[in-house]
C-alpha positions in Angstrom: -7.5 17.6 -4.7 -7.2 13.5 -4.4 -8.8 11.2 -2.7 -8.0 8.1 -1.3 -9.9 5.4 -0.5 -8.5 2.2 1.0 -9.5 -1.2 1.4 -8.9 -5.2 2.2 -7.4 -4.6 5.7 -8.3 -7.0 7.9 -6.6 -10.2 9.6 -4.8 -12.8 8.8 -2.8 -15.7 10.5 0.6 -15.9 9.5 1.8 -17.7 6.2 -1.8 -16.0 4.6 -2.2 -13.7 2.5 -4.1 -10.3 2.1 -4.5 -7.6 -0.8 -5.0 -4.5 -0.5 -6.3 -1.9 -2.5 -6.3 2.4 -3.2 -8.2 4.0 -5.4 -7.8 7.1 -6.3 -10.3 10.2 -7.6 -10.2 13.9 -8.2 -7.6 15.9 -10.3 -5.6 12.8 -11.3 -2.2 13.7 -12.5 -1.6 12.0 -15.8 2.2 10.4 -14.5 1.9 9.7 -10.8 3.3 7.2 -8.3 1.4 5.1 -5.6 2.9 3.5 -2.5 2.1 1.9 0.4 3.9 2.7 4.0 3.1 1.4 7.0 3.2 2.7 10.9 3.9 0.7 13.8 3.0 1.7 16.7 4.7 4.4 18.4 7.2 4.6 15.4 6.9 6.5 12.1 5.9 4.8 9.1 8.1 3.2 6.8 7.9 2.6 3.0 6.8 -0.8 2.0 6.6 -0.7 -1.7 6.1 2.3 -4.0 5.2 2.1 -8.2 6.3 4.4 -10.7 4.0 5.9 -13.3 6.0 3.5 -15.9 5.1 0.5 -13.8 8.9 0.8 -12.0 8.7 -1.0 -8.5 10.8 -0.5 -5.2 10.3 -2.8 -2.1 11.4 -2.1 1.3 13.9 -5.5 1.8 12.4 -6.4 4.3 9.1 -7.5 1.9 11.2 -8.3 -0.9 10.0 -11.7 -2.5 6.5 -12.0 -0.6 4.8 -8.8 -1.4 3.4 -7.5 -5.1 2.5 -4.2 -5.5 0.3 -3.6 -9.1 -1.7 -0.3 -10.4 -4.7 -0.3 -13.0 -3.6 2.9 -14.6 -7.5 3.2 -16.2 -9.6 3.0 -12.8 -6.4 4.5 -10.5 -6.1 1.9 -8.3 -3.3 0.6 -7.0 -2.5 -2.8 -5.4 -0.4 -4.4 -2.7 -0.1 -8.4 -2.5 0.9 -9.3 0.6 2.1 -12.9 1.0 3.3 -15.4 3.5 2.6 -12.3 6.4 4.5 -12.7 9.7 2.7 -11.4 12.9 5.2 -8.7 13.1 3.6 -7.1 10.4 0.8 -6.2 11.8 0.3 -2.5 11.4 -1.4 0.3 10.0 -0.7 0.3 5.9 -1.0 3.9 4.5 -1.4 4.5 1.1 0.6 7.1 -1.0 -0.3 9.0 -4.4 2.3 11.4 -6.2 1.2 13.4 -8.3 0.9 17.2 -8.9 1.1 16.8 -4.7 1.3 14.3 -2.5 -1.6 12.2 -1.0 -2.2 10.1 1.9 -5.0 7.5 3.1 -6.5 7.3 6.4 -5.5 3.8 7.1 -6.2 0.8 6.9 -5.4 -1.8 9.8 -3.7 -5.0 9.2 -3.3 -7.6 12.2 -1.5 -11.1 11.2 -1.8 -13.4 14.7 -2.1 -17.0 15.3 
């Protein structure tokens, strides 16, 4: 069993900037990946930006350019920059670990309005 917890949600105007964060705890598999997704609503989440155990990164293209996503393999934590945010970004982010099985967060809002 994992567990995620989440954090750094919050708002923003657009243009700013917010980071947020997943750690993860439990029976950490020793090559895992960690992503972030994120649901509008009504629709079904979407990958935003994944990490590969070897530090390999893919971005949806849509964030390509203004978002970062990082991991500190020693504490399990993984990272997503988010930079220059436009309002139609707001949306719950979700965050993903890969391991022996697959993990998801509860949530974390993010609203970006002027």
């Amino acid at each position: 069993q994992v567990q995620l917890v989440e954090s750094g949600g919050g708002s923003a105007q657009p243009g700013e900037t917010l980071r947020l964060s997943c750690t993860a705890s439990g029976r950490i598999s020793p090559f895992y990946r960690m992503g972030w997704h994120r649901q509008f609503p009504g629709e079904q989440g979407a990958m935003v930006a994944e990490i590969t155990a070897a530090g390999g990164t893919t971005y949806a293209d849509s964030v390509k350019g203004r978002f970062i996503i990082s991991r500190h393999m020693l504490n399990s934590t993984g990272y997503l920059q988010m930079n220059a945010l436009k309002v139609a970004e707001s949306a719950v982010y979700l965050c993903l670990y890969k391991g022996y099985q697959t993990y998801w967060g509860q949530g974390i809002q993010v609203t970006v309005s002027s």
